[in-house]
N, CA, C, O and CB atoms as a CASP TS submission, in Angstrom:
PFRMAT TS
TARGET T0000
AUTHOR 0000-0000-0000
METHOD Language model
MODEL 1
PARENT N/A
ATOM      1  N   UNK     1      18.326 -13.858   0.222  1.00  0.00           N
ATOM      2  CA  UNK     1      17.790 -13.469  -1.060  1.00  0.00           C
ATOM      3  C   UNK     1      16.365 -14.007  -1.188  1.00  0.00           C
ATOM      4  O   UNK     1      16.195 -15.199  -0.933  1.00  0.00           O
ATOM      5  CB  UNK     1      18.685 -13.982  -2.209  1.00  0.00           C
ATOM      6  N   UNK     2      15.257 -13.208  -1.579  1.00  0.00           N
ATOM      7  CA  UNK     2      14.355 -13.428  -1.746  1.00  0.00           C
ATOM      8  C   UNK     2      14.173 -14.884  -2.971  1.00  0.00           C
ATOM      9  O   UNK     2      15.087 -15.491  -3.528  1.00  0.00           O
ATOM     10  CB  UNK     2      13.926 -12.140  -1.920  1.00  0.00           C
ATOM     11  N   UNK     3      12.502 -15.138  -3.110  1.00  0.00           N
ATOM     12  CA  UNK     3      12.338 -15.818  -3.628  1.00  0.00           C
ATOM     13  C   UNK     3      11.919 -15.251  -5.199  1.00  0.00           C
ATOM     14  O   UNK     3      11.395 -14.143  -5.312  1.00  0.00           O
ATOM     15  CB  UNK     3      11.678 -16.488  -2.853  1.00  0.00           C
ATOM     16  N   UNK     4      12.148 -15.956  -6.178  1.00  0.00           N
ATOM     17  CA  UNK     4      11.752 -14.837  -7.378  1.00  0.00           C
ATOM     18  C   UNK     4      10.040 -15.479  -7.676  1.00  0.00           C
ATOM     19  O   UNK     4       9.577 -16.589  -7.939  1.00  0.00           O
ATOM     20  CB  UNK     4      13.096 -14.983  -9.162  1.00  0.00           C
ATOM     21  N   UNK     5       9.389 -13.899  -7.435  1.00  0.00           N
ATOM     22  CA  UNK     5       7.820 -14.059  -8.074  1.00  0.00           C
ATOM     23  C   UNK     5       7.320 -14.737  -9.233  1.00  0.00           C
ATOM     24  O   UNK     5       6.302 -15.411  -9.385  1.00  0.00           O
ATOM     25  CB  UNK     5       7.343 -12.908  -8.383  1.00  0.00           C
ATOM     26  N   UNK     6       8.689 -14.270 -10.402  1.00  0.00           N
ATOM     27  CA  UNK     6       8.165 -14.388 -11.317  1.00  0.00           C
ATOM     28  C   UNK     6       7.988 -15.687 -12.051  1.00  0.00           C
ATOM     29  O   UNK     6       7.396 -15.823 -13.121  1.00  0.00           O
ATOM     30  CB  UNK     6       8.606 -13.624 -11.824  1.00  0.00           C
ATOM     31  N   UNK     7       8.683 -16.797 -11.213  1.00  0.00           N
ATOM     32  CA  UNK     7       8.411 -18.089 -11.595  1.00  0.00           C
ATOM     33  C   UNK     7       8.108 -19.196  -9.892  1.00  0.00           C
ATOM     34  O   UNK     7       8.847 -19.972  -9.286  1.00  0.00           O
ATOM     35  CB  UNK     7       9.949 -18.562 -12.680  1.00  0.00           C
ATOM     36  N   UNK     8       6.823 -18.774  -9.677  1.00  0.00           N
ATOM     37  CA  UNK     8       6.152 -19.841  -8.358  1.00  0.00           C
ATOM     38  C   UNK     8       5.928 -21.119  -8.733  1.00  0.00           C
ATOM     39  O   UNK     8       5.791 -21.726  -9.796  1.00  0.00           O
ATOM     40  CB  UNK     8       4.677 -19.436  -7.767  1.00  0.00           C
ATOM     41  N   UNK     9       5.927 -21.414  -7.359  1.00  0.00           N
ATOM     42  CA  UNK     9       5.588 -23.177  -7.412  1.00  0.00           C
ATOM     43  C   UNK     9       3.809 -23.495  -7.711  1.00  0.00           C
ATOM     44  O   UNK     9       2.902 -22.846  -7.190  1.00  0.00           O
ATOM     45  CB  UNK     9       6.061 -24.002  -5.516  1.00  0.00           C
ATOM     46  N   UNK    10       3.692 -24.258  -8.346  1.00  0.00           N
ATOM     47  CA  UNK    10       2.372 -24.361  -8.434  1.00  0.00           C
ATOM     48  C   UNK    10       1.547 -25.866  -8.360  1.00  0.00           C
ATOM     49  O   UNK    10       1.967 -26.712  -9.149  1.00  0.00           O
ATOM     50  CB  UNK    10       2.151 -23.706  -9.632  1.00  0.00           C
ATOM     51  N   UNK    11       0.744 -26.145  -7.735  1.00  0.00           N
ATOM     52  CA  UNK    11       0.452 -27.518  -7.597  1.00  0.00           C
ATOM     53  C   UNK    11      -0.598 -27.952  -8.542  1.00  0.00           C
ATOM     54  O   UNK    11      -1.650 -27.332  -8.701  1.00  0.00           O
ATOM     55  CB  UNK    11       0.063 -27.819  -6.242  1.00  0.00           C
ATOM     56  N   UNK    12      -0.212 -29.250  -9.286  1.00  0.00           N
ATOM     57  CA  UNK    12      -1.433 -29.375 -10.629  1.00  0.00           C
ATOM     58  C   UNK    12      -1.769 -30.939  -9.808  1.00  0.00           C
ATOM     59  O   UNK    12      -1.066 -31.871  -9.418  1.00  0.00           O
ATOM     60  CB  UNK    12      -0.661 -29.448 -12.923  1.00  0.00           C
ATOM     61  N   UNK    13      -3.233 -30.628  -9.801  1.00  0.00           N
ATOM     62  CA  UNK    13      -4.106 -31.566  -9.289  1.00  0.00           C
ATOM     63  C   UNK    13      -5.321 -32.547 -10.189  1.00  0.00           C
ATOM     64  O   UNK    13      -6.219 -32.041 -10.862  1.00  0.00           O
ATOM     65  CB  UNK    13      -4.730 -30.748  -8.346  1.00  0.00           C
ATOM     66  N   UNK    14      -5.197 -33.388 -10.091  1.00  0.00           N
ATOM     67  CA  UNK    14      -6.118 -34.587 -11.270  1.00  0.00           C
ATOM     68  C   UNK    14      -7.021 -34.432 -11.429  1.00  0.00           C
ATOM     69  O   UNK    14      -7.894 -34.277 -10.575  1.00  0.00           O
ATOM     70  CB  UNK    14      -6.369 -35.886 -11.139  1.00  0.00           C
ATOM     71  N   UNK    15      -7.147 -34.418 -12.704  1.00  0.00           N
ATOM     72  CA  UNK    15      -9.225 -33.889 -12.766  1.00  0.00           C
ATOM     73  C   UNK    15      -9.637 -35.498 -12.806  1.00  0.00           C
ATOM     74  O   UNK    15     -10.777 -35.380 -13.257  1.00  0.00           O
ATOM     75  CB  UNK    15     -10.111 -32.686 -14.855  1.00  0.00           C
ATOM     76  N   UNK    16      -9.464 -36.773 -12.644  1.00  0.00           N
ATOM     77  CA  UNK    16      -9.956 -37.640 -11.864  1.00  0.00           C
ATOM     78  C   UNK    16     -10.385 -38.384 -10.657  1.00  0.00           C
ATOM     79  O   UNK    16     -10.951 -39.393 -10.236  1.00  0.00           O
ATOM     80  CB  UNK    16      -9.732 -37.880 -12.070  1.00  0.00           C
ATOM     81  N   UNK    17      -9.562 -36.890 -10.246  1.00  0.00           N
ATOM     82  CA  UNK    17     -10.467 -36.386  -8.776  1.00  0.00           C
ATOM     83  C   UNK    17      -9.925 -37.920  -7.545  1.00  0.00           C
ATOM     84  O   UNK    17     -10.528 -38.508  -6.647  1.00  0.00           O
ATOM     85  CB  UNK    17     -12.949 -36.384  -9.256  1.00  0.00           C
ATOM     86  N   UNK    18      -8.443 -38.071  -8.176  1.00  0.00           N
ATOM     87  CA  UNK    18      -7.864 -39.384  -7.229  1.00  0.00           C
ATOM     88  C   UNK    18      -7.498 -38.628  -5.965  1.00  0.00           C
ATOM     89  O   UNK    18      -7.520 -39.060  -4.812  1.00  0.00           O
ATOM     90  CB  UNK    18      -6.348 -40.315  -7.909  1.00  0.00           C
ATOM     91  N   UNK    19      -7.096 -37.195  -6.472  1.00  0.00           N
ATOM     92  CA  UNK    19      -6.826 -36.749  -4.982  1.00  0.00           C
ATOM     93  C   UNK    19      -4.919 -36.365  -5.544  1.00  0.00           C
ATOM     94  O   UNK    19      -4.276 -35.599  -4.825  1.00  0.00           O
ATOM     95  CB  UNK    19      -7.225 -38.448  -3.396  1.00  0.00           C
ATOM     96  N   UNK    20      -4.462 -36.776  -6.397  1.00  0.00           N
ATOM     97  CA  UNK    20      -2.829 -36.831  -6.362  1.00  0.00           C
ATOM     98  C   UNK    20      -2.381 -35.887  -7.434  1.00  0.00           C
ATOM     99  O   UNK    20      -2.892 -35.859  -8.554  1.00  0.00           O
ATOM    100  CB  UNK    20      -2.158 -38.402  -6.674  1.00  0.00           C
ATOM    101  N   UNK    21      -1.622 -35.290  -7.126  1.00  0.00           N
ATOM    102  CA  UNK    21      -0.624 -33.925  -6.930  1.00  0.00           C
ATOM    103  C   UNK    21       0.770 -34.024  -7.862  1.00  0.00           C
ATOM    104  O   UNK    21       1.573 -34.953  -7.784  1.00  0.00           O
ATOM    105  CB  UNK    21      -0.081 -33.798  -5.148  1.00  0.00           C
ATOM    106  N   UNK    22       0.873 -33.005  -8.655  1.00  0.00           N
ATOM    107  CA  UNK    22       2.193 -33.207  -9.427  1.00  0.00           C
ATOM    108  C   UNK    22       2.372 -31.304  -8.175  1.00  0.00           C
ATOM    109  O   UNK    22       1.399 -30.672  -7.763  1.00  0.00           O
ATOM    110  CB  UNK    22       2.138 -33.306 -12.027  1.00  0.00           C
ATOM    111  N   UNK    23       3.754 -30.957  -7.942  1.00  0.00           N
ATOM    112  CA  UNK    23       4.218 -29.887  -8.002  1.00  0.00           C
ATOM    113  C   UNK    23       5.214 -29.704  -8.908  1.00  0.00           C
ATOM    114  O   UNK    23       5.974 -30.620  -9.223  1.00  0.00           O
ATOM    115  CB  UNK    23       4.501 -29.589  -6.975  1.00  0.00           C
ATOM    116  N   UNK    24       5.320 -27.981  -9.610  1.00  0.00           N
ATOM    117  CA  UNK    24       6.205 -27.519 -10.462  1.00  0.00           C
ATOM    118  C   UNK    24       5.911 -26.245 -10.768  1.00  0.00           C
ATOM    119  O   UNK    24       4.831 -25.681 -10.587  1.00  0.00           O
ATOM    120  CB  UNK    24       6.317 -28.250 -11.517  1.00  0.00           C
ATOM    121  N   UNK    25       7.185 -25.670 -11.376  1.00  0.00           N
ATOM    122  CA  UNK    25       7.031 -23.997 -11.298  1.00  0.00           C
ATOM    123  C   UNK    25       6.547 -23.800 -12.708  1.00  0.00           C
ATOM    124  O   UNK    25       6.458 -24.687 -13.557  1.00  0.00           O
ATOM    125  CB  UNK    25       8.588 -23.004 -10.946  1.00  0.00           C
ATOM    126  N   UNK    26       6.190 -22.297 -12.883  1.00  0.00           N
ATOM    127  CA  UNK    26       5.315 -22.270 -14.193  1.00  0.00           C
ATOM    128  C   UNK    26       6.182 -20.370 -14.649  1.00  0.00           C
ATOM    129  O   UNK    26       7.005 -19.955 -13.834  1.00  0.00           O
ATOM    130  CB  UNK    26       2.907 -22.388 -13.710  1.00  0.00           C
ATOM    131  N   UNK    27       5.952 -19.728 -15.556  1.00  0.00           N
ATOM    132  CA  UNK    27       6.412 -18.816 -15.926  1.00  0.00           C
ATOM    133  C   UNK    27       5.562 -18.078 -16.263  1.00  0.00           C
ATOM    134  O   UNK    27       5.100 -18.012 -17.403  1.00  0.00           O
ATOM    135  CB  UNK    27       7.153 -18.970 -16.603  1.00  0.00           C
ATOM    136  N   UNK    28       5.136 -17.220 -15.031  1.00  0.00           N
ATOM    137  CA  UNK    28       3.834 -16.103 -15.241  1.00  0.00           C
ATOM    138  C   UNK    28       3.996 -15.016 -16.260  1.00  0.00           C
ATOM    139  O   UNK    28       2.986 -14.354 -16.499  1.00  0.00           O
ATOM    140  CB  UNK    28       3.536 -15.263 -13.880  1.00  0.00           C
ATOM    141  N   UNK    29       5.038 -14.741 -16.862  1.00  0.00           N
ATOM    142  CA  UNK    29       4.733 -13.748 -18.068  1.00  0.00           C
ATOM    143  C   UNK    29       4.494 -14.951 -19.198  1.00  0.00           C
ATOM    144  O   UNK    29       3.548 -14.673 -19.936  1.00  0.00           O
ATOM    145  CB  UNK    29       6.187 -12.500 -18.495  1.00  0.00           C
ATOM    146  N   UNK    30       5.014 -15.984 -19.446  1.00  0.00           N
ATOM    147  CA  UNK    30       4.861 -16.780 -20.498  1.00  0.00           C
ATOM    148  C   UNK    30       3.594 -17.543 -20.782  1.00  0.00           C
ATOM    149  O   UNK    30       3.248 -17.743 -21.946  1.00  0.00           O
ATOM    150  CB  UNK    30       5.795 -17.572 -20.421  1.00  0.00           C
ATOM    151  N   UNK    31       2.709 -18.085 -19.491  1.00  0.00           N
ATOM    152  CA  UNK    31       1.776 -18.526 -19.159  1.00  0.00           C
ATOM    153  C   UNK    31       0.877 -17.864 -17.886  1.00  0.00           C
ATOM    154  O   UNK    31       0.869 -18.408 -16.782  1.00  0.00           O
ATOM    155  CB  UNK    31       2.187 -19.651 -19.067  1.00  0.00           C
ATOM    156  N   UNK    32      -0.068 -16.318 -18.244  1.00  0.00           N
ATOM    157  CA  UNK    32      -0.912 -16.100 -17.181  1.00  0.00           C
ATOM    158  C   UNK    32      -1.405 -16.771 -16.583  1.00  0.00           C
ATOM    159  O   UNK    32      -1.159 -16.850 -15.379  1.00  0.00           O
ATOM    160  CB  UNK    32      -1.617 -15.603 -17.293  1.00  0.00           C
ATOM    161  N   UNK    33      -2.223 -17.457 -17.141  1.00  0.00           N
ATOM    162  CA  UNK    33      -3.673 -18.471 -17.228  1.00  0.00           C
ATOM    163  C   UNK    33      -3.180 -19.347 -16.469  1.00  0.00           C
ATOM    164  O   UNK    33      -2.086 -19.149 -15.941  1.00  0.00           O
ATOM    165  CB  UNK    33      -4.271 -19.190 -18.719  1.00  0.00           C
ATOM    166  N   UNK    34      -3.997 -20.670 -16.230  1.00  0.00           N
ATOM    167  CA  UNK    34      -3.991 -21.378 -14.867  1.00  0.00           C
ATOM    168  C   UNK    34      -3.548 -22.344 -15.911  1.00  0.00           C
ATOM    169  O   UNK    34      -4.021 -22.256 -17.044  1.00  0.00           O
ATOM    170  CB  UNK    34      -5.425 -21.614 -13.709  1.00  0.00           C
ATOM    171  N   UNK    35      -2.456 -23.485 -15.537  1.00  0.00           N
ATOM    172  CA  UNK    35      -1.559 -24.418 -16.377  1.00  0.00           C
ATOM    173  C   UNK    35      -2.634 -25.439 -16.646  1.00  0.00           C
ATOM    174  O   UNK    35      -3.500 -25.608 -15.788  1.00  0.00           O
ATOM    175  CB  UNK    35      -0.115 -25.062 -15.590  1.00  0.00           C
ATOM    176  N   UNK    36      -2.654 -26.187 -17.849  1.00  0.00           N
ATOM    177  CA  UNK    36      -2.888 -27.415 -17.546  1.00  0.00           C
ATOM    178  C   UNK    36      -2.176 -28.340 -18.313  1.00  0.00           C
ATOM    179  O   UNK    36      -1.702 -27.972 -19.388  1.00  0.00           O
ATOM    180  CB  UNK    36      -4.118 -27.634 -17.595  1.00  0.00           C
ATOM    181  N   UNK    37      -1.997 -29.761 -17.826  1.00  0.00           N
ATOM    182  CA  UNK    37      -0.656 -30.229 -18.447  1.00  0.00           C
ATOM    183  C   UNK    37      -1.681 -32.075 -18.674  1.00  0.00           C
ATOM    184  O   UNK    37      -2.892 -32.214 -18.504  1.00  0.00           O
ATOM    185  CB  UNK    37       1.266 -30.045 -16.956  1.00  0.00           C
ATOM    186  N   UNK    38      -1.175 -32.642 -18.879  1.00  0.00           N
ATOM    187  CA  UNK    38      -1.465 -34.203 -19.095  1.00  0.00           C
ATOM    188  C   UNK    38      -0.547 -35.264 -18.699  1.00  0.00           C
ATOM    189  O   UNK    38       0.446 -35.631 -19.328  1.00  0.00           O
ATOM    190  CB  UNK    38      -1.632 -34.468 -20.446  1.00  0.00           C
ATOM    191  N   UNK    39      -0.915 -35.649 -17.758  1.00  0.00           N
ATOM    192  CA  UNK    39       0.353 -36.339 -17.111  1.00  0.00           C
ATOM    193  C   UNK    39      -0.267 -37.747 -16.385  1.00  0.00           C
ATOM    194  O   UNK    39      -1.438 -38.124 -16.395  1.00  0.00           O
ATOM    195  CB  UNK    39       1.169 -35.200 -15.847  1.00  0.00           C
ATOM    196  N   UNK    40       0.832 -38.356 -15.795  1.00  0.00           N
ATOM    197  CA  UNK    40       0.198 -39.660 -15.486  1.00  0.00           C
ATOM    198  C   UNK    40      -0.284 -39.966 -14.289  1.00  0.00           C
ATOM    199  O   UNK    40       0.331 -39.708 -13.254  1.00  0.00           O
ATOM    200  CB  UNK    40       0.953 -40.590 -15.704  1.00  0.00           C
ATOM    201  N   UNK    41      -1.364 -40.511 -14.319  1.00  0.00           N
ATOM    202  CA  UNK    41      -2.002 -40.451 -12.591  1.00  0.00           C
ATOM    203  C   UNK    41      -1.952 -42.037 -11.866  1.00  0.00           C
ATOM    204  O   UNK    41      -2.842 -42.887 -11.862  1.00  0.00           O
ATOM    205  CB  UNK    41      -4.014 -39.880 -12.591  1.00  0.00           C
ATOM    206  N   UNK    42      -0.692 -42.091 -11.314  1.00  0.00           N
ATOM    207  CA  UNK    42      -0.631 -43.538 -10.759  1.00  0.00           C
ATOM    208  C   UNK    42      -1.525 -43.852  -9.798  1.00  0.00           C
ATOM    209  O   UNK    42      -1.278 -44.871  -9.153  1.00  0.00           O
ATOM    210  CB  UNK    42       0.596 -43.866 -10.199  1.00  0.00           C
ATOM    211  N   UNK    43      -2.567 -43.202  -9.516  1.00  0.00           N
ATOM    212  CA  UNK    43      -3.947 -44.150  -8.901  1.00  0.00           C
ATOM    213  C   UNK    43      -4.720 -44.274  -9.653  1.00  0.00           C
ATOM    214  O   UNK    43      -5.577 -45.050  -9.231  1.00  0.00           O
ATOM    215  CB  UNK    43      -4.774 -43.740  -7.817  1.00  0.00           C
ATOM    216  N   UNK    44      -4.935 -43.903 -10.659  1.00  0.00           N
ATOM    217  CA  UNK    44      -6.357 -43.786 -11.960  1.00  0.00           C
ATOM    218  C   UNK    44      -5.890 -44.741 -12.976  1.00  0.00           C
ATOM    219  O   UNK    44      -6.532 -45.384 -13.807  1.00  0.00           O
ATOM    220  CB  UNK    44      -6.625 -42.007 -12.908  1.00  0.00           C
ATOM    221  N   UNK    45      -4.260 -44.675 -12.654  1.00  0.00           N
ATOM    222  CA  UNK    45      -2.963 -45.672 -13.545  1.00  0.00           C
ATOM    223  C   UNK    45      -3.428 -45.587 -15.418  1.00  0.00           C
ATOM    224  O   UNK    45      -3.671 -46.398 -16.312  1.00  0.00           O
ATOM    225  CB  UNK    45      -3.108 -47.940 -12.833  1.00  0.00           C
ATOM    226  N   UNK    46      -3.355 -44.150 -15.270  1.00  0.00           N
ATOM    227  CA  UNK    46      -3.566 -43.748 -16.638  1.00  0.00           C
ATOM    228  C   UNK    46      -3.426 -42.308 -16.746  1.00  0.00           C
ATOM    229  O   UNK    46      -3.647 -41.581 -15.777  1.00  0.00           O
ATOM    230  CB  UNK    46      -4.883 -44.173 -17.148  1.00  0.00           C
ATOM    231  N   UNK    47      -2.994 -41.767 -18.117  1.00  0.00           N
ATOM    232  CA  UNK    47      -2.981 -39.814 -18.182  1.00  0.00           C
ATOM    233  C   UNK    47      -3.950 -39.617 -18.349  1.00  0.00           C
ATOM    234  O   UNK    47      -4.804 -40.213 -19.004  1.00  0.00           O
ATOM    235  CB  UNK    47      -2.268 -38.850 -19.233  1.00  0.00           C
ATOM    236  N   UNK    48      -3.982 -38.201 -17.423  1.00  0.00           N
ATOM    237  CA  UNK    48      -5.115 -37.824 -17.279  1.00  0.00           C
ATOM    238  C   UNK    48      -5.107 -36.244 -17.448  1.00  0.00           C
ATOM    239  O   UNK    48      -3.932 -35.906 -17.590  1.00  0.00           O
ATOM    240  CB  UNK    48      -5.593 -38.354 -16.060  1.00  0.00           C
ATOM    241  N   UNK    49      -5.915 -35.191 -17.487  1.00  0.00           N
ATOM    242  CA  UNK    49      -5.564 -33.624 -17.445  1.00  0.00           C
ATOM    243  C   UNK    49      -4.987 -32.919 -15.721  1.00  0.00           C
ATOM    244  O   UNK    49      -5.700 -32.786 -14.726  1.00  0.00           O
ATOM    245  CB  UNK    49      -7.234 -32.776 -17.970  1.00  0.00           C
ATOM    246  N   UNK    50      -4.073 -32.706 -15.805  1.00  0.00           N
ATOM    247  CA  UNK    50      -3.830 -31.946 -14.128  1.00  0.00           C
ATOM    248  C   UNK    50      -4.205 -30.139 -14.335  1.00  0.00           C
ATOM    249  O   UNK    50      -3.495 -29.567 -15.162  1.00  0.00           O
ATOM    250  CB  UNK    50      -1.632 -32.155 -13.486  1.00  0.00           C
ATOM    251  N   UNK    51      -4.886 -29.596 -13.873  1.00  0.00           N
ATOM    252  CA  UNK    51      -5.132 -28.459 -14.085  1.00  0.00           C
ATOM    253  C   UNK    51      -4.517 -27.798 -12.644  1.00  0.00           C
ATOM    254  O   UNK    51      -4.217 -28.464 -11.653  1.00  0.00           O
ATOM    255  CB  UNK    51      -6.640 -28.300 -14.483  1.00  0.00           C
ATOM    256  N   UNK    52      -4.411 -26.405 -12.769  1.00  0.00           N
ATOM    257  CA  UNK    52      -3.695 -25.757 -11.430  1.00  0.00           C
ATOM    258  C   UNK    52      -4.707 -25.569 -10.423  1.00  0.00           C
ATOM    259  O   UNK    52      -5.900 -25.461 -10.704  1.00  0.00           O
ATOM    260  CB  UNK    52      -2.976 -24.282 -11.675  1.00  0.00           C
ATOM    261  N   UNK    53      -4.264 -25.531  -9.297  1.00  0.00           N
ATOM    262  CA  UNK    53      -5.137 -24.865  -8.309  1.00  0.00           C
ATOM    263  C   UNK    53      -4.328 -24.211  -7.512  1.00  0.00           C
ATOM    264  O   UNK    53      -3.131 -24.459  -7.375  1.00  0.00           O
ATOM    265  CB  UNK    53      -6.003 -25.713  -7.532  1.00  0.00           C
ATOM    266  N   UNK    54      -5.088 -23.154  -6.828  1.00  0.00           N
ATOM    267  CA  UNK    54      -4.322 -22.039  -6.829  1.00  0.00           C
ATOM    268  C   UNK    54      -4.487 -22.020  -5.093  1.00  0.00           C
ATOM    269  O   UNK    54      -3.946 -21.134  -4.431  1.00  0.00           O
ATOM    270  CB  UNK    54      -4.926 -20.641  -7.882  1.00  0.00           C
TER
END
């Protein structure tokens, strides 16, 4: 069985530019646009914005 399109894996990467990586799936009819979430960056050891990259 295939994989379903309509919810991919997507990797959200630190805009403090540590270099470190959350992965998680996102829901392309619910959210087109490129995710961005706020989460915690244990090298910056503070939240920070993770935006997607594609």
């Amino acid at each position: 069985m295939a994989r379903n399109e309509l919810r991919p894996v997507v990797r959200l990467r630190s805009t403090a530019k540590t270099g470190y990586t959350y992965v998680t799936r996102k829901n392309r009819r619910n959210d087109p646009e490129r995710m961005v979430l706020r989460k915690y960056d244990p090298v910056a050891r503070k939240h920070v914005d993770f935006r997607e990259e594609r």
